[in-house]
N, C-alpha and C positions, 0 to 999 in steps of 0.2 A: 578848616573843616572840623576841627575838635572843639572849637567852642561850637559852633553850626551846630552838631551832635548835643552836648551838650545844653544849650537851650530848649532842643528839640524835645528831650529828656523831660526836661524841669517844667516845661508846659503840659506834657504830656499828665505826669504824676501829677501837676498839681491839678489840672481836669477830672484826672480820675478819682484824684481825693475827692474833689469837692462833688461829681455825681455820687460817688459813693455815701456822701453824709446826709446827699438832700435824700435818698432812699431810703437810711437808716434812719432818718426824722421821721418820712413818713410814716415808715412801719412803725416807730414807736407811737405815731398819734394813734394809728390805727388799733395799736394793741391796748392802747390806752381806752379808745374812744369804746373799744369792745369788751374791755373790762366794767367801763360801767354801765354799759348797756344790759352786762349778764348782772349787776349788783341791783341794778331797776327792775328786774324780770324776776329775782330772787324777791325783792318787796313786793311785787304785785301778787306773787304767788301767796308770799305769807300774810296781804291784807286781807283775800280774800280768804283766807284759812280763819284769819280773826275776824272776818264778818261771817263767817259761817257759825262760828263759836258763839258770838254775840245773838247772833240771829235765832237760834236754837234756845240761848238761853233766858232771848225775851219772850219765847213760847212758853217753856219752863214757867215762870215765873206769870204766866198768865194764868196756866193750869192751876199753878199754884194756890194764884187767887179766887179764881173759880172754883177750887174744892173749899175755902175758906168761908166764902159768899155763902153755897150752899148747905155747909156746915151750920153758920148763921139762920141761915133763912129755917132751916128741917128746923134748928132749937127754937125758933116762933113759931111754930106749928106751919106754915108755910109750906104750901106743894112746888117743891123746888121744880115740876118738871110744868109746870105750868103757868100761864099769865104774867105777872109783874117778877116773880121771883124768874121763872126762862128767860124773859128780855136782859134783864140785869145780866146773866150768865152770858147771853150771846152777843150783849153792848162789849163786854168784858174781853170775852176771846175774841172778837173785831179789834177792839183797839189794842189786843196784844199783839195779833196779827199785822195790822198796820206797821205797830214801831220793829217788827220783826222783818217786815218789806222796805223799811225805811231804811233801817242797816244795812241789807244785804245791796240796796241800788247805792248806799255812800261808800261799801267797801269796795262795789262795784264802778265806780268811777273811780276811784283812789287807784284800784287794779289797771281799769284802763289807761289812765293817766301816764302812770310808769313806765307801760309798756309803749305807748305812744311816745315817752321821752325816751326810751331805747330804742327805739326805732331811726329818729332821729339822729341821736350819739352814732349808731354803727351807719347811718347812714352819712354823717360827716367824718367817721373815721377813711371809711370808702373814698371818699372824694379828696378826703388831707392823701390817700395814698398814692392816688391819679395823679394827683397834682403833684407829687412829688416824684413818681419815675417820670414825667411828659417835663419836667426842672431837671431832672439828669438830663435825658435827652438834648436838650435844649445844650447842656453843657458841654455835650459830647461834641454837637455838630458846632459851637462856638470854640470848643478847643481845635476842632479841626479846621476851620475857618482862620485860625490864631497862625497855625502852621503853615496854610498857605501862602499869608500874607508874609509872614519870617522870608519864609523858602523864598520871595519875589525880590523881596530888597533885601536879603541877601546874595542874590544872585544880580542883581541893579547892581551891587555896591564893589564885585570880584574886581581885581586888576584886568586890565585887557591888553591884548600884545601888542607893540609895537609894529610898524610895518614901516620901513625905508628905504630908498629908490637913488639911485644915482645916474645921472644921465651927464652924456659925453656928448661934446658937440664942438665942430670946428669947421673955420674959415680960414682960406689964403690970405686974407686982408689983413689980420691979426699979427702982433709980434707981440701977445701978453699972455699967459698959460695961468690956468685956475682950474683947482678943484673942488668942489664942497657935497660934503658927504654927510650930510644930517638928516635933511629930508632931499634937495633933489643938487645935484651937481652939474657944471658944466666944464667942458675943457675946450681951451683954442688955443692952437697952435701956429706958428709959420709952416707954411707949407706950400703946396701948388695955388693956381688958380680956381681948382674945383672945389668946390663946397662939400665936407666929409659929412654923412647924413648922419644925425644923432639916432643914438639906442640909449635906451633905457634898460634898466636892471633892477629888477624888483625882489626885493628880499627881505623876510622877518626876522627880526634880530632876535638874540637869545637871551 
């Protein structure tokens, strides 16, 4: 029984070890997969900060142009607020407008991008995690499954008791005497004419 115990032991712990690691994995993908999910969230935040920047500052620089244009135009005597000199101004702040919406829709996908691929990460962090306590699990009811089968041929394998019987039996006919005491015996003796009825004696040895 002290080795019994002891095997029982050794399966036991090494089950527990082993769910215990598969959970300790998971949590680590998990913490893993959620750390860069907040480092992708952290970039989208800050592309769109720099297309914001951008975007403001191709406005900027339109303005810019357009006070330069007009500057130009008034020193040719040109009426800046009319005809060929206003189109020029408003051709100007269009296309500065343009590349200022151009920006803002590339940092704006750059942003979405990110966060669609953290999305992803914590969503396969989730699932590394699943998948790792439903691997314990799984090892728990195989470690116990393990013990069963011990427990069966273990108990298949016990000594079992002996059981032996001696029986006595005798006729008048007889002048030869025997006994045998291993599994079953008989005795005959001289005697009368009548036939002496056998018994049996059953009993487990120690």
């Amino acid at each position: 029984m002290c080795y019994a115990a002891v095997y029982y032991a050794a399966v036991i712990i090494a089950g527990a070890v082993t769910a215990k690691s598969q959970v300790d994995q998971a949590r680590y993908e998990k913490d893993v997969a959620d750390y860069n999910a907040a480092v992708d969230r952290n970039q989208a935040v800050e592309v769109r900060n720099e297309a914001r920047i951008q975007e403001n500052e191709e406005r900027q620089r339109a303005f810019e142009l357009i006070s330069r244009q007009r500057a130009v135009l008034a020193s040719r005597g040109a009426n800046i607020d009319f005809g060929t000199a206003l189109q020029i101004q408003e051709d100007t702040a269009l296309i500065g407008e343009i590349n200022a919406m151009r920006i803002r829709e590339s940092g704006e996908e750059q942003a979405t991008a990110l966060e669609s691929r953290a999305e992803l990460t914590e969503s396969s962090g989730d699932f590394a995690l699943k998948q790792g306590k439903l691997a314990a699990v799984g090892t728990v009811f195989s470690t116990i499954g393990s013990l069963g089968g011990a427990a069966g041929s273990l108990a298949g394998s016990a000594p079992k008791q002996d059981t032996g019987s001696v029986a006595v039996a005798g006729t008048t006919q007889g002048s030869q005497f025997s006994l045998s005491g291993q599994t079953s015996g008989s005795f005959a003796g001289q005697g009368g004419n009548t036939a002496v009825a056998s018994r049996w004696f059953n009993f487990g040895s120690t």
